[in-house]
N, C-alpha and C positions, 0 to 999 in steps of 0.2 A: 626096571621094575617089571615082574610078569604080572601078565593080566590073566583070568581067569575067563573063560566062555562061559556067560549065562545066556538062558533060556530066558522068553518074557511072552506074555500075551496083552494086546490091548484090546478093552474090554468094553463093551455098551453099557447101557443102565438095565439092558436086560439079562445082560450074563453072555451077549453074542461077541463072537470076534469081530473085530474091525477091520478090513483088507484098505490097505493101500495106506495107512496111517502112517507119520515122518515121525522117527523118534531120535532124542538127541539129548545128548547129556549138556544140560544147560545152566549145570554149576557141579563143580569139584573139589576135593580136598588134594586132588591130585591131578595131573595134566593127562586129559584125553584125547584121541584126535577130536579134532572139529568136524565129524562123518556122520548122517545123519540114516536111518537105516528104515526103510519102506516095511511095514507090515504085510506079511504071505495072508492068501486064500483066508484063511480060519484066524487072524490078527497076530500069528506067530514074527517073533523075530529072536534076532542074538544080537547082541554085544560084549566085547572082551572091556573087562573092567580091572582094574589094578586094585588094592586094598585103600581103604578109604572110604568115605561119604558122601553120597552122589546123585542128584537130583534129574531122572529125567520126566523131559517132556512127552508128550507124544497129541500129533495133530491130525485132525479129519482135513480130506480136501473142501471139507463145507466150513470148518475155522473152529468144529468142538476141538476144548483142549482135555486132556489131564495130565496128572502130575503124580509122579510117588518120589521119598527119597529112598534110597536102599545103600547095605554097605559093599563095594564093591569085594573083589577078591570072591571065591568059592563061596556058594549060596543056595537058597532056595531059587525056585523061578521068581520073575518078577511080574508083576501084574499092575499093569493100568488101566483107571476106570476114567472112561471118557463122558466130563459134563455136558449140561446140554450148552446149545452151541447162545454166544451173547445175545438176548431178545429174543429166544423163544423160553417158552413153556411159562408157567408161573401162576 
């Protein structure tokens, strides 16, 4: 099955990139590796996605999460918006 290179940024509540974030497809309609991939400088990252329905995560070193599903195969970029982290804000 080919996979497709997307593009993705992970994203703050203020619209900032996130450096250092783990992102990882943490459900599929189709078998990915198990590879989880570090956010660059400005929250940039890639991952090769095959055609299908695919949920990833992505983590701060402080334990904020978020989450989008997207379809794999050729796309837009993908963008993740990072909540706040468990017991703050409110």
């Amino acid at each position: 099955m080919s996979r497709a290179l997307r593009c993705g940024r992970v994203l703050d509540a203020a619209g900032n990139g996130v450096t250092g974030a783990r992102v990882s497809v943490v459900w599929g309609t189709a078998p990915t590796p198990e590879i989880g991939r570090r956010t660059g400088d400005d929250g940039a990252f890639q991952v090769g996605l095959p055609p299908g329905l695919f949920r990833l995560q992505a983590v701060t070193d402080s334990g904020s999460t978020g989450e989008v599903e997207v379809e794999g195969g050729e796309g837009r970029d993908i963008l993740i918006r990072i909540e706040a982290s468990p017991g703050r804000g409110g």
